[in-house]
C-alpha positions in Angstrom: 10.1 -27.0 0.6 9.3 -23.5 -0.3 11.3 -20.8 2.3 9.4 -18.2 4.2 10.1 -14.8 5.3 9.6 -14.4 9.5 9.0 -11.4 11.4 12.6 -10.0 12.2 12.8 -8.9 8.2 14.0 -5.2 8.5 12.8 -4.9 5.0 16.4 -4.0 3.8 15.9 -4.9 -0.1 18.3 -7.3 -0.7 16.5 -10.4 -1.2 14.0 -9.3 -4.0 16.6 -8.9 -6.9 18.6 -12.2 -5.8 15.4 -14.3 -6.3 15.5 -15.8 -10.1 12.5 -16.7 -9.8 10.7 -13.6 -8.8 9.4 -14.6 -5.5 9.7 -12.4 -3.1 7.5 -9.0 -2.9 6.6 -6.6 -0.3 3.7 -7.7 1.8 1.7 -5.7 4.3 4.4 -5.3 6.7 7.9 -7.4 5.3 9.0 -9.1 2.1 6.7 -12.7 1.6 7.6 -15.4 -0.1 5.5 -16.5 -3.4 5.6 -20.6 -2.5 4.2 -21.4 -6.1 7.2 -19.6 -7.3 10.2 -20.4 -4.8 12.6 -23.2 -5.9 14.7 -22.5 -3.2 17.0 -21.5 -6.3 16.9 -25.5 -7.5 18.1 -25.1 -10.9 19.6 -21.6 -10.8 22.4 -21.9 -7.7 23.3 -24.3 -5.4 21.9 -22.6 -2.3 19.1 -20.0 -1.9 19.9 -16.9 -3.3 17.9 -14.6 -0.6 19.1 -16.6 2.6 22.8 -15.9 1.3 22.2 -12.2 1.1 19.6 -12.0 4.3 21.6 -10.0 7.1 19.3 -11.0 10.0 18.7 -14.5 8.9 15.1 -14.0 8.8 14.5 -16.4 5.7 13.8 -20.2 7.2 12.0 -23.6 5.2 8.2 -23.0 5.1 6.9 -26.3 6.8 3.4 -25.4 5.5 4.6 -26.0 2.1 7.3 -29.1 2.0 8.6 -30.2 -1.2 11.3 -33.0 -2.2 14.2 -32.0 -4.9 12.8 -33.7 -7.4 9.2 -31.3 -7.0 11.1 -28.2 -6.5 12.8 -29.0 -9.6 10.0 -30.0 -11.5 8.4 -26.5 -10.5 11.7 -25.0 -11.8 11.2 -26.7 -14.8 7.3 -25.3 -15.3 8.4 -21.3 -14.8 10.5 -21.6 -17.0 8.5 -23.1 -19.3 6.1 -20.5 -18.6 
């Protein structure tokens, strides 16, 4: 399942660099989360990167976009193909 940012981001830039997947970008208002590009680090780390560094634990599982290990590594596998 891809994660999602929520409305209590302050926007205070730490997420964005720990994403190896280059996911997260600024949106309108906070930092969004690419789902065709989040792994939830799967391949990379053993945990999500971003919710690690997130200081108001605004980054939660996306329900809108559920996905077993074996798909989120499977997209792993395609961006780095890419």
């Amino acid at each position: 399942m891809a994660l999602k940012i929520i409305d209590t981001c302050i926007n205070c830039d730490a997420c964005p660099a720990e994403c190896p997947n280059d996911a997260i970008a600024m949106g309108s208002m906070i930092y969004e989360i690419d789902p065709a590009r989040c792994t939830e680090c799967v391949g990379h780390y053993d945990e999500p990167q971003c919710v690690t560094v997130c200081p108001v634990e605004c980054i939660v599982k996306d329900p809108a976009h559920e996905e077993s290990q074996e798909e989120l590594q499977a997209k792993f596998e395609r961006l780095q193909a890419a």
